[in-house]
C-alpha beads as a LAMMPS data file, in Angstrom:
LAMMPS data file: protein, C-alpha beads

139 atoms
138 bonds

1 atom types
1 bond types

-500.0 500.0 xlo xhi
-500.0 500.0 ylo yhi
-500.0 500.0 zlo zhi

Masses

1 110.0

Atoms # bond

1 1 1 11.048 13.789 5.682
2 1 1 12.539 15.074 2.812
3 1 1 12.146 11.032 1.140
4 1 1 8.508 11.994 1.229
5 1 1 8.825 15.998 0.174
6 1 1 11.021 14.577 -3.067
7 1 1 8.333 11.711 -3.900
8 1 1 7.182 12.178 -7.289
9 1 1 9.618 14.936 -7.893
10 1 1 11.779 14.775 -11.472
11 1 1 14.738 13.418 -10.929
12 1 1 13.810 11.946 -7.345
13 1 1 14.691 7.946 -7.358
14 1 1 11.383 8.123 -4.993
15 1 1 7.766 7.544 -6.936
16 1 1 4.461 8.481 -5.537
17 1 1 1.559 5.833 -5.833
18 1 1 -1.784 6.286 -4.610
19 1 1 -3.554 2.760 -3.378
20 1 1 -6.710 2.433 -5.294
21 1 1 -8.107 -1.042 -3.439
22 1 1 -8.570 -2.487 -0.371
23 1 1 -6.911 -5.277 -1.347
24 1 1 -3.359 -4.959 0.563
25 1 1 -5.941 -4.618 3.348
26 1 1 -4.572 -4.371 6.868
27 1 1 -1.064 -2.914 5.445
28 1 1 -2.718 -0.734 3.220
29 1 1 -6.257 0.544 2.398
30 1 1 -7.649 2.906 -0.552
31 1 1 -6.560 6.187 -0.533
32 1 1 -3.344 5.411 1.129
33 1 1 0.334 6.200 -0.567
34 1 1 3.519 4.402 -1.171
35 1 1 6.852 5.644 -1.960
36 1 1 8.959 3.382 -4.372
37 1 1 11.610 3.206 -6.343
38 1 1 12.890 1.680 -10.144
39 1 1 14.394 -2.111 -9.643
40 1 1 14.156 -4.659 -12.145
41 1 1 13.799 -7.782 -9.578
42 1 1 13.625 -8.920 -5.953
43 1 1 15.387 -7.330 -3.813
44 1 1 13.916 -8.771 -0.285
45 1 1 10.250 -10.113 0.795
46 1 1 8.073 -7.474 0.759
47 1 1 5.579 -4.850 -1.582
48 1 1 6.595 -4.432 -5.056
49 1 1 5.511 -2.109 -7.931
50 1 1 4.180 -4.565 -10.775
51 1 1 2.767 -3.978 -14.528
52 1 1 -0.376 -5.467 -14.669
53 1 1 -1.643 -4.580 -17.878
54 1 1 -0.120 -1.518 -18.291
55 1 1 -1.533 -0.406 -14.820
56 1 1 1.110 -0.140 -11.869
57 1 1 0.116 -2.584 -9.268
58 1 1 1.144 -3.708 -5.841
59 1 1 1.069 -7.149 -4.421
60 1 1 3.090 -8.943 -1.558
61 1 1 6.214 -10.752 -2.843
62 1 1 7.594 -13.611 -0.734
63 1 1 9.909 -16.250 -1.577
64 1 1 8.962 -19.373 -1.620
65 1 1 11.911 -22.136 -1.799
66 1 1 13.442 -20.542 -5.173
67 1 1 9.881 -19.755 -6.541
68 1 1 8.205 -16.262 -5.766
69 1 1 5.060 -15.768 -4.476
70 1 1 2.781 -12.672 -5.377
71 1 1 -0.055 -12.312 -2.859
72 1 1 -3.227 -9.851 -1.882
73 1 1 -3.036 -10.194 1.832
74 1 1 -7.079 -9.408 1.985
75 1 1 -7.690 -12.138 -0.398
76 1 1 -5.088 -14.251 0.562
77 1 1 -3.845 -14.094 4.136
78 1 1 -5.620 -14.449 7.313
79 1 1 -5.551 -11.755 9.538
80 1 1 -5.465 -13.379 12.327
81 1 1 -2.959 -15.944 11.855
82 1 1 -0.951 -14.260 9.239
83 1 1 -0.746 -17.651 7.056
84 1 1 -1.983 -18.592 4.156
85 1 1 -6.553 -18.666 3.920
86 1 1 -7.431 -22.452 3.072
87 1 1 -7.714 -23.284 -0.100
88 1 1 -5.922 -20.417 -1.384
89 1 1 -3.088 -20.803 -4.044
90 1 1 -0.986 -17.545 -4.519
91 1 1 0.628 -16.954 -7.874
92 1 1 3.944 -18.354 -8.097
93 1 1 6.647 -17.189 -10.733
94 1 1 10.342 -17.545 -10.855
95 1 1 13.120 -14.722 -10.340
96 1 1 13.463 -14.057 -14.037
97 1 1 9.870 -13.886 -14.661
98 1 1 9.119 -11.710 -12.167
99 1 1 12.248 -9.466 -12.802
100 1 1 10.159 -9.002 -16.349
101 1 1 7.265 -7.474 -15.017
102 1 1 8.259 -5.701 -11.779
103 1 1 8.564 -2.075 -11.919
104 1 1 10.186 -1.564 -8.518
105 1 1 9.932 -2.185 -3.885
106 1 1 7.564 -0.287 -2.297
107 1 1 10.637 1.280 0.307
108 1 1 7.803 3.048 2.698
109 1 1 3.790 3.663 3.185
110 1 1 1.695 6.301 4.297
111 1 1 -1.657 6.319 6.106
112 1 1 -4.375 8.915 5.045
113 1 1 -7.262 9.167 7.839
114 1 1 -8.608 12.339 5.583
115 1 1 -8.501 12.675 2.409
116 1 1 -10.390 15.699 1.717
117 1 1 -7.992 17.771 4.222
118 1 1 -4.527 16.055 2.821
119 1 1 -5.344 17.930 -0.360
120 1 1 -6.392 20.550 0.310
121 1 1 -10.024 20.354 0.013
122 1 1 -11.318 20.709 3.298
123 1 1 -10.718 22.670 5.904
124 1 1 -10.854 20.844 9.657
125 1 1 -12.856 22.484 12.422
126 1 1 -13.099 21.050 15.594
127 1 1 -16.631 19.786 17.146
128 1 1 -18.319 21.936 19.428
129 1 1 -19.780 20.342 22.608
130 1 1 -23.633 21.835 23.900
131 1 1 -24.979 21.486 27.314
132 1 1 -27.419 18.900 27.397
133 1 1 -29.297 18.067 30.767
134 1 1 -26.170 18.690 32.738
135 1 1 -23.535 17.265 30.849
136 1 1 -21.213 18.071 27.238
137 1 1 -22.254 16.224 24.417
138 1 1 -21.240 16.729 20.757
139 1 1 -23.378 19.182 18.777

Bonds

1 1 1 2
2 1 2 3
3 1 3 4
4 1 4 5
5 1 5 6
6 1 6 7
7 1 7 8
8 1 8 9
9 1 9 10
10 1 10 11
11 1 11 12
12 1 12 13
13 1 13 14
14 1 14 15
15 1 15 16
16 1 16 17
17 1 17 18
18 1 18 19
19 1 19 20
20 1 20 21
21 1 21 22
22 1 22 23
23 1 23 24
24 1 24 25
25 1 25 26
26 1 26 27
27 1 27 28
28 1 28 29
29 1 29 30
30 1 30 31
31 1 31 32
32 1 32 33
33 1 33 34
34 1 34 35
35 1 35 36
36 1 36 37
37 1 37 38
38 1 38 39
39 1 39 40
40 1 40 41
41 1 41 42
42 1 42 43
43 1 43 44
44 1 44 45
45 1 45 46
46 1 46 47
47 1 47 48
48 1 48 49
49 1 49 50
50 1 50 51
51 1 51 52
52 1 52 53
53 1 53 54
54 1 54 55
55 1 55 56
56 1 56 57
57 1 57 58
58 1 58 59
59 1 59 60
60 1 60 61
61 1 61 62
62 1 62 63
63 1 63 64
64 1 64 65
65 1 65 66
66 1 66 67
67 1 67 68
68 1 68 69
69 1 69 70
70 1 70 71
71 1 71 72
72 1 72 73
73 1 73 74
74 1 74 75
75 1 75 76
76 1 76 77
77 1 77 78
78 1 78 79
79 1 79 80
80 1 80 81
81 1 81 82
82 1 82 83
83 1 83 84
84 1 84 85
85 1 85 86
86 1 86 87
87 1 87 88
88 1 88 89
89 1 89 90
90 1 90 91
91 1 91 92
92 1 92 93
93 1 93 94
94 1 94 95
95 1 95 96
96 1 96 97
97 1 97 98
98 1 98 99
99 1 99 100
100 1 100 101
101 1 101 102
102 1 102 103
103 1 103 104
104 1 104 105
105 1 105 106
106 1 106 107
107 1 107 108
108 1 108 109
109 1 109 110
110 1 110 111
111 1 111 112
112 1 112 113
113 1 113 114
114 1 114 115
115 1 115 116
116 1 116 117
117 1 117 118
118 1 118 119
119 1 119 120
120 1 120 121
121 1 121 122
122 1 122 123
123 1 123 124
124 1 124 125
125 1 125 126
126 1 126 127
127 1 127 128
128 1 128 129
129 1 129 130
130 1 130 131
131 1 131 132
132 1 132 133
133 1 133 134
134 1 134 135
135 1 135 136
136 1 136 137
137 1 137 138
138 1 138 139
């Protein structure tokens, strides 16, 4: 727990980034978080930390036979089947290009269901249940 406590904390190798899409959509949806850290390159298949414009950005890295392949699994994967959608042609760099650009691996994610109560803004009450013609329903 303490991985997640230290995110975002100065001198913690962990960063904080909130998910602003739904584009890393069934992994990842808006308003979820990752936890990453700094590496210049790939380190294994998975979610990576890019500059895109100045903007961090995460995509899907896989390798594919020497080349690597940078993919939005909403756009570009089928949920069902977990290949590639037809007709689609992920963006394919090399090591060395993508070691330029890379920022650092995604190394866990976390799932908000609430937003408004994670920070802090809203307080959760529970439902209350009325009597309605002999039975409980939500009120």
């Amino acid at each position: 727990m303490s991985a997640l406590i230290n995110a975002g904390v100065e001198n913690s190798r962990n960063k904080l980034l909130q998910i602003t899409h739904n584009g890393l959509y069934p992994e990842f949806r808006r308003g979820d978080y990752v936890i990453w850290q700094e590496v210049r390159g790939f380190v294994q298949e998975g979610y990576y930390v890019v500059d895109s414009g100045g903007e961090p950005n995460i995509y899907l890295v896989q390798n594919c036979g020497g080349k690597l392949c940078l993919l939005w699994p909403e756009r570009d994967v089928d949920p069902v089947t977990r290949k590639l959608k037809e007709g689609r042609k992920p963006q394919e760099v090399t090591p060395e290009k993508f070691s330029e650009f890379c920022l650092g691996f995604v190394v866990a994610g976390m799932k908000v269901h609430h937003s408004e109560a994670l920070h802090q803004r809203e307080v959760l009450t529970a439902r209350s249940y009325a009597g309605v013609g002999g039975r409980k329903v939500m009120a």
